[in-house]
C-alpha positions in Angstrom: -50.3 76.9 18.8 -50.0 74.9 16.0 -53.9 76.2 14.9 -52.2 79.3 14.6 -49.1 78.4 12.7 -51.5 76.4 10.6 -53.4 80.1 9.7 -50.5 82.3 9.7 -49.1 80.3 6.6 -52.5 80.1 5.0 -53.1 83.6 5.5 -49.5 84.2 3.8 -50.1 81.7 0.5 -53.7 83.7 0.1 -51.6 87.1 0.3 -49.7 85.6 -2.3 -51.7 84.5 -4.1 -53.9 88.0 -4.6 -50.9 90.3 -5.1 -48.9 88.3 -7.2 -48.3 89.9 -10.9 -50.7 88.2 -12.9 -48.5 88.6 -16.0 -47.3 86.8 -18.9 -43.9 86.8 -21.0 -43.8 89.0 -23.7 -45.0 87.9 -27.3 -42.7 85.6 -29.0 -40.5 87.9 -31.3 -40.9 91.2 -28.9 -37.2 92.7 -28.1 -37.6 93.9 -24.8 -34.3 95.1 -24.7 -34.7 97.2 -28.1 -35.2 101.0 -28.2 -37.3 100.8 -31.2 -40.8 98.7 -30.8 -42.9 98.5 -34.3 -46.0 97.2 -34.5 -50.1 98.0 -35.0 -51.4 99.8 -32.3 -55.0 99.8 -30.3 -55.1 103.0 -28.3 -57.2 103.0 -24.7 -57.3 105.8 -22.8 -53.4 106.6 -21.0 -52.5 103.7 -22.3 -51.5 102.2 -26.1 -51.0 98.1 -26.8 -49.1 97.3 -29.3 -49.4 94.2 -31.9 -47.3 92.5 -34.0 -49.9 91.9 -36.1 -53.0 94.0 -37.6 -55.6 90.9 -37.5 -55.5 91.0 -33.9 -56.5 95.0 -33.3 -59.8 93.2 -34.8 -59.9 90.6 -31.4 -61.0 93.1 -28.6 -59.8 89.7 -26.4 -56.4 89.4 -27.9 -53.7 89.8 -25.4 -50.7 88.8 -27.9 -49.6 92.6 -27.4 -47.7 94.7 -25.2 -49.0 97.4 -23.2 -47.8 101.3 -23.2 -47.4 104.8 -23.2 -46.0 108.2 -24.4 -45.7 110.9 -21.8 -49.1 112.4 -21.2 -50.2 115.3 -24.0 -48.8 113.3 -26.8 -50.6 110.0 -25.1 -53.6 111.9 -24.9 -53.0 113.8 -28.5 -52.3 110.0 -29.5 -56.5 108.6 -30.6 -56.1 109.0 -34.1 -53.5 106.4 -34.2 -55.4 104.0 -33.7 -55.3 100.7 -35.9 -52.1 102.3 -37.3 -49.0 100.5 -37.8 -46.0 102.5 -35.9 -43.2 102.6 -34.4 -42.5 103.6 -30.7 -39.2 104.7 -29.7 -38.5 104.2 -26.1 -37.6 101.4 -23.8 -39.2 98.7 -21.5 -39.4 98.5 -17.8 -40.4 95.6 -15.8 -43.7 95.5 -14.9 -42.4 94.2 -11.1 -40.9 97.8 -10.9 -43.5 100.1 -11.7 -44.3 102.6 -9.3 -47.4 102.9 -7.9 -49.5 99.5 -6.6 -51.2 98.5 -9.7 -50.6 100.8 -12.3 -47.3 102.6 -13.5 -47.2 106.7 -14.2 -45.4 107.6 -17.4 -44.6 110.9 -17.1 -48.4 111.7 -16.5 -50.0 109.0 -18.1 -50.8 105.9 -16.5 -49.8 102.5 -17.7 -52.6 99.5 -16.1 -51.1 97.0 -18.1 -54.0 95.8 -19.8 -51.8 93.1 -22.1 -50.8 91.7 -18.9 -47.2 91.3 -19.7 -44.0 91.6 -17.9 -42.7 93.9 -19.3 -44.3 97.5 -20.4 -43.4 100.3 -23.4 -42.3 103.8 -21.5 -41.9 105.0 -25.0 -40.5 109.0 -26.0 -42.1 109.2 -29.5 -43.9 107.4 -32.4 -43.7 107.5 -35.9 -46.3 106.2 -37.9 -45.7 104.0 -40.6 -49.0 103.6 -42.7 
């Protein structure tokens, strides 16, 4: 008996352990509960990261960022912003309440969280700056 109670709570810390969140605190500076989120941006696939500053588009390792995305034509329309400074209106969710196991639908597009933060951009519309 105790054998088993021994694996039961190892089992349990390694199921921990591989489904916890994996994620960060936003970037020092980053409102997560603004509307409005400006910044430079590095667009991948259904899913934008957005940087507070333009030397680290140039790092394709930087994680000082936080991960995105419009609803899916204009996230899709949304390649030539790439390297642009912009500003996305919107709000944040909590990246422990997405919707779907590991990633997070955005009206269509989905959000992987490739910042790894806790927090993710569902934003509405961008503007582009410069």
């Amino acid at each position: 008996m105790r054998t088993l109670v021994i694996l039961a709570g190892a089992l349990t810390l390694s199921a921990c352990a591989t489904s916890g969140p994996n994620t960060a605190p936003p970037p020092v500076g980053f409102d997560a509960s603004a509307s409005q989120f400006t910044g430079w941006v590095r667009v991948t696939g259904e899913e934008f990261q957005l940087f507070a500053e333009q030397r680290d588009l140039r790092n394709p390792a930087a994680r000082s960022c936080v991960s995105g995305a419009l609803p899916r034509n204009p996230q899709r329309a949304s390649g030539d912003l790439n390297g642009s400074q912009v500003r996305f209106t919107g709000r944040t969710l909590a990246w422990a309440e997405r919707n779907q196991g590991q990633t997070h639908d955005w009206q269509g597009s989905t959000i992987t969280n490739g910042c790894r933060k806790d927090v993710v951009i569902l934003a509405d519309r961008v503007e582009v700056l410069r």
